[in-house]
C-alpha positions as CSV (number, residue, x, y, z in Angstrom):
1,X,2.7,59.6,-103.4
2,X,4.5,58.3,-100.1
3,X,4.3,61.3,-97.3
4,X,7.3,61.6,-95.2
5,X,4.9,62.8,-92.5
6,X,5.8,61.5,-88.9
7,X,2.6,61.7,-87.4
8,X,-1.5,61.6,-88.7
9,X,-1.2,65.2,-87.6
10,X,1.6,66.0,-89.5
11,X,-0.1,64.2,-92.4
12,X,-3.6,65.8,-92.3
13,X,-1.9,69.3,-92.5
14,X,0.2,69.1,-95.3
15,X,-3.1,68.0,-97.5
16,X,-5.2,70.4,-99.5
17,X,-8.4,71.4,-97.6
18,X,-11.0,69.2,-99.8
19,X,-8.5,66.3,-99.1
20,X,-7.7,66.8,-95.8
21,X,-11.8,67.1,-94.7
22,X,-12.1,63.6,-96.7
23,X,-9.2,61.8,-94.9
24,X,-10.6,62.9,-91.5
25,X,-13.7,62.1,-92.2
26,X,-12.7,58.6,-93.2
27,X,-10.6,58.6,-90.7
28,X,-13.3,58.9,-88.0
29,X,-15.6,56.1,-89.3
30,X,-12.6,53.9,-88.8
31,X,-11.8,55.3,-85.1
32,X,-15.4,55.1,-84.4
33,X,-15.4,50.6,-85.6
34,X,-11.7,50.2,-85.0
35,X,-11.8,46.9,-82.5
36,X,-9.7,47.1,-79.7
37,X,-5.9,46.7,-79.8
38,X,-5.3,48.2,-83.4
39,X,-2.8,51.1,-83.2
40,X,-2.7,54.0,-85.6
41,X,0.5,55.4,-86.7
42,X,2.0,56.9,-89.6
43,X,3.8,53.9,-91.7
44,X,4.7,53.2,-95.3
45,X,3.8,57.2,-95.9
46,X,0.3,56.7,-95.1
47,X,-2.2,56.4,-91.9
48,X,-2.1,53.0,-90.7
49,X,-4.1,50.9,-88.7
50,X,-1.8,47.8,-87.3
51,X,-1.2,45.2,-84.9
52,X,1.2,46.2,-82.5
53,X,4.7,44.4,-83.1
54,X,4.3,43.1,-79.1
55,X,1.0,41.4,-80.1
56,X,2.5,39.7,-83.7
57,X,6.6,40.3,-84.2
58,X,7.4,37.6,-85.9
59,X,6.2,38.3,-89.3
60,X,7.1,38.2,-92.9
61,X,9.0,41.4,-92.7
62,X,9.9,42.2,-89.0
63,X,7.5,45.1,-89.8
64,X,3.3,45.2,-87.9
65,X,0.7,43.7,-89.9
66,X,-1.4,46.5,-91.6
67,X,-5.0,45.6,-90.9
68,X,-6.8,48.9,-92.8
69,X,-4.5,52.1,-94.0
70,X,-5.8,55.5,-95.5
71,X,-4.1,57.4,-97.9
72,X,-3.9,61.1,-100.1
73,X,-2.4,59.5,-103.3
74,X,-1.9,61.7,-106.5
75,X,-5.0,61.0,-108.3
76,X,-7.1,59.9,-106.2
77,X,-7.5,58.9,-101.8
78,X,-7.5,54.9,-101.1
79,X,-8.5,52.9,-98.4
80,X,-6.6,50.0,-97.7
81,X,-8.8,46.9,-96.3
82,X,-6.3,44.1,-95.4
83,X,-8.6,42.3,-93.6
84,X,-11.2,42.2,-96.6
85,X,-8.9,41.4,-99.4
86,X,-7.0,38.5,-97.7
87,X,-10.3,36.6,-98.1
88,X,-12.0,35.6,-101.0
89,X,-15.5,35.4,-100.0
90,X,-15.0,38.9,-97.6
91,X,-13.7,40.3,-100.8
92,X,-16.7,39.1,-103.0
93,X,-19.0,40.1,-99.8
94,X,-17.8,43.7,-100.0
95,X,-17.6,44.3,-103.5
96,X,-21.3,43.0,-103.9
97,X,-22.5,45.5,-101.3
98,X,-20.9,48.3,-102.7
99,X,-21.9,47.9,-105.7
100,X,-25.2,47.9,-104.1
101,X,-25.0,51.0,-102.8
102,X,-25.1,52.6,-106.5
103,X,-21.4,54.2,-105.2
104,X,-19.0,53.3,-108.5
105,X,-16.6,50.6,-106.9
106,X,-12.7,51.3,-108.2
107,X,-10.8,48.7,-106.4
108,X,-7.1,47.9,-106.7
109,X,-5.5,44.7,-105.2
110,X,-6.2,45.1,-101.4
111,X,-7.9,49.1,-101.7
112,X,-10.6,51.0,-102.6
113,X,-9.8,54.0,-104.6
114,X,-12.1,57.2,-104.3
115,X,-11.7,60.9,-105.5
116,X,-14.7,62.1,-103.1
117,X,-15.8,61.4,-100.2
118,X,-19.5,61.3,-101.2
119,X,-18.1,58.7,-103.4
120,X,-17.5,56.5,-100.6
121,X,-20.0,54.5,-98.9
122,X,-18.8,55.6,-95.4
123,X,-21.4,52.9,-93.4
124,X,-19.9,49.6,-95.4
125,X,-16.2,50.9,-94.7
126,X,-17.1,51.4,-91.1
127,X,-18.7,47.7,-91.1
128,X,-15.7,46.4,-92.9
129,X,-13.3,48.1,-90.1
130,X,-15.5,46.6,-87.1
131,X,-16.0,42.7,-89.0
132,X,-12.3,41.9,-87.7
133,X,-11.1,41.5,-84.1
134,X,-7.6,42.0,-83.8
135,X,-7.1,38.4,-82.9
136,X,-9.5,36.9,-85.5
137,X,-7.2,39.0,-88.0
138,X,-3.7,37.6,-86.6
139,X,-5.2,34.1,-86.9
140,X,-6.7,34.4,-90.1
141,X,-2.8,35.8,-91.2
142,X,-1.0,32.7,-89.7
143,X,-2.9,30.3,-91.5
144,X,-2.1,32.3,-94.9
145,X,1.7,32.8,-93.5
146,X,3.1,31.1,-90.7
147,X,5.0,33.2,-88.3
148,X,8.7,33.3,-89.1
149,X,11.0,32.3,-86.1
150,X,13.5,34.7,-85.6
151,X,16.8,33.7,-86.3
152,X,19.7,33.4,-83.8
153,X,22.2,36.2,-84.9
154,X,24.8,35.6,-81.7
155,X,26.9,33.1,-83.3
């Protein structure tokens, strides 16, 4: 369910109520550990947390690298931890204190899938969001993928 919203305003108000109050409240766990330099827009139909295309442009896609994104999908909301799931041991780190937390853990590939928000153990996510400076994250990218060059299109 990809919004066509243009901005997080835009997005929060065309939510139901109980799904809107969930996203915000999400939403301000991540503002509140977001490290510096992390911009949030509206991309790929979802609230996005990202490195600015001035800090990193030359990646796989031309597109910012999404470091955390936050999302109102049809069955359920997901949060979207980039910077957990790009690392094995962060990945196995998280999911073990989740678990711990008695919360039931339903994870897809590089998200956590939740249908409540008292589902969601709000103080890991907000741990998870702070464990990444912005250039620890870029780094931590290019040695996965190594920037692209851009190619020369003037001849």
């Amino acid at each position: 369910m990809r919004s066509k919203a243009s901005s997080v305003g835009e997005y929060l108000a065309e939510l139901p109520e109980d799904r809107r109050k969930a996203i915000q409240a999400v939403r301000q766990v991540i503002l509140g550990n977001l490290p510096k330099g992390y911009e949030e827009v509206m991309n790929w139909g979802m609230i996005t947390y990202q490195v600015p295309l001035e800090i990193f442009p030359l990646t796989y896609n031309g597109k910012p690298l999404l470091y955390a994104a936050l999302a109102s999908q049809k069955n359920h909301m997901a949060v979207y931890l980039t910077g957990v799931y790009m690392n094995g041991e962060a990945r196995q780190k998280f999911e073990s204190a989740y678990r711990a937390t008695g919360k039931r853990y339903d994870a897809g590939k590089s998200c956590v899938r939740f249908k409540k928000i008292e589902n969601l153990p709000l103080d890991l996510i907000g741990d998870s969001i702070a464990s990444l400076e912005m250039n620890d994250f870029v780094n931590r990218v290019k040695a996965v993928h190594p920037p692209r060059k851009k190619k020369d299109r003037s001849s």
